[in-house]
C-alpha positions in Angstrom: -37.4 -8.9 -35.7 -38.2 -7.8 -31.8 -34.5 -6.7 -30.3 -33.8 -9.3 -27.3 -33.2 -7.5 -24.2 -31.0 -9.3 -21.4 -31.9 -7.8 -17.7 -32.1 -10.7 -15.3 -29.0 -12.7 -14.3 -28.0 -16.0 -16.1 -28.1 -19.1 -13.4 -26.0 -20.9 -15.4 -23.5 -18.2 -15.8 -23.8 -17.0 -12.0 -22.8 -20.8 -11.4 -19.5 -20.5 -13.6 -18.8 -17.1 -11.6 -19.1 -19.0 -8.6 -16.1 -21.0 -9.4 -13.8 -18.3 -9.8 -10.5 -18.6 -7.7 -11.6 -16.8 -5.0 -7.8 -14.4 -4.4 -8.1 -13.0 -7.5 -9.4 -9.1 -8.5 -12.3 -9.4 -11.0 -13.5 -6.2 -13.0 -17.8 -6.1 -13.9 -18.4 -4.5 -17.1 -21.9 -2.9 -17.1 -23.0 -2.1 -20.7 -26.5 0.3 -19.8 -29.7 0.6 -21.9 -31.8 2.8 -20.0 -35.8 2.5 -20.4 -37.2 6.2 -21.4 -40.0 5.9 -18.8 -40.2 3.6 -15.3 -43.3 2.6 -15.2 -42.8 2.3 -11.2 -41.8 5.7 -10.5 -42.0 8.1 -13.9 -38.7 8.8 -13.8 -36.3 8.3 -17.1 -34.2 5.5 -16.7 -31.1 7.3 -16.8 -32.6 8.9 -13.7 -33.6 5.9 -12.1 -30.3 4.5 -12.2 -28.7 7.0 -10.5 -31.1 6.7 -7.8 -29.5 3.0 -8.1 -26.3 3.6 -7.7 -26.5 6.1 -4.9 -28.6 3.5 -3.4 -25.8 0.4 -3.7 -22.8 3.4 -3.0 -23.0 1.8 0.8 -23.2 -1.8 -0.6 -19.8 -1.5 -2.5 -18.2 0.3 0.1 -19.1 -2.4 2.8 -17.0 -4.9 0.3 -14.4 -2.9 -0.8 -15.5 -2.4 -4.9 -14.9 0.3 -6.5 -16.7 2.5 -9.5 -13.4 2.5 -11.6 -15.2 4.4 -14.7 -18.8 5.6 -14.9 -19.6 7.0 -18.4 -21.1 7.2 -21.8 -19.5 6.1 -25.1 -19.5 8.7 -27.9 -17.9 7.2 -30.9 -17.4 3.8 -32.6 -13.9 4.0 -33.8 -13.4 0.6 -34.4 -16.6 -1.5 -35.2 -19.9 -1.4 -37.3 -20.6 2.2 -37.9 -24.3 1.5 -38.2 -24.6 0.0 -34.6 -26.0 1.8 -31.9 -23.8 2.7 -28.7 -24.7 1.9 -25.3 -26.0 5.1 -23.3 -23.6 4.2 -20.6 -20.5 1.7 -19.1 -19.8 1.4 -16.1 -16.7 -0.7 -14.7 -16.7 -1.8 -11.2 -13.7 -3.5 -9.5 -14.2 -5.9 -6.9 -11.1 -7.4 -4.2 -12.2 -11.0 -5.0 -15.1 -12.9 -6.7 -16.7 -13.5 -3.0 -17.0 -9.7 -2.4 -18.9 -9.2 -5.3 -21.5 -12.1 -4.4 -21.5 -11.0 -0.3 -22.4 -7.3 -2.2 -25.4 -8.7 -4.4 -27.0 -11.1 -2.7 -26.6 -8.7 1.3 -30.0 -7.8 2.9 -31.6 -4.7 1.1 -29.5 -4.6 -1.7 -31.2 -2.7 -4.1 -31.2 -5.5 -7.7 -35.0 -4.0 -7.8 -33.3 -0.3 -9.1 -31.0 -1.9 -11.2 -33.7 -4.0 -13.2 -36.7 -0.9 -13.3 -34.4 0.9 -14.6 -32.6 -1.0 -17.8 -34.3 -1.7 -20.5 -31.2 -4.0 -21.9 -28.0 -4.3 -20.0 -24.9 -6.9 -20.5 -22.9 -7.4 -17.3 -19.5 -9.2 -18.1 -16.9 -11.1 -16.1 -13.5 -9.7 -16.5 -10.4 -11.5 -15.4 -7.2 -9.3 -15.2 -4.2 -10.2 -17.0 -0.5 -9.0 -16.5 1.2 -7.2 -19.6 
């Protein structure tokens, strides 16, 4: 069975997003699959990416995010042994809900780096909570 790979965003999710409360911090999870080769460029993936986030670096700091943790899992410690970990997670934290949407959909934003570079990616919603 061919492994699904999920790159592009989900309209129907983007339109949930969109009804976030719009004072409230949200955290993106980035779960990373690099592609060994860009077609585009001949660069690895892993390389590629890079090139993508030194690209957006202006992007996030025009609305305030922030890289919280950029890095690559090593271990399973809790979970199916036999599964394979991401190559890398990245956590970005965002003021509000708008900022994040002002940083994606701004002039020049460079989506096209993201997407040549993934070969599978998951990028989740998170909503803080108080302990």
């Amino acid at each position: 069975m061919k492994r699904r790979s999920f790159i592009e965003v989900n309209k129907e999710q983007i339109q949930a997003l969109a009804e976030v409360p719009g004072d409230q911090e949200v955290v993106m999870l980035n779960l990373l699959r690099y592609k060994d080769r860009v077609e585009e460029t001949g660069l690895t993936g892993e390389t590629a990416y890079k090139n993508y986030i030194r690209a957006a670096s202006p992007f996030f700091e025009k609305v305030d995010a922030e890289i919280v943790f950029f890095g690559s899992p090593k271990l399973m410690l809790i979970g199916p042994e036999d599964q394979e970990l991401w190559d890398d997670v990245l956590l970005v934290k965002y003021r509000n809900i708008r900022e994040f949407f002002k940083m994606t959909q701004a002039k020049g934003y460079p989506s096209d780096l993201r997407e040549q570079s993934l070969q599978d990616s998951r990028l989740i919603y998170c909503k803080s909570n108080t302990i």
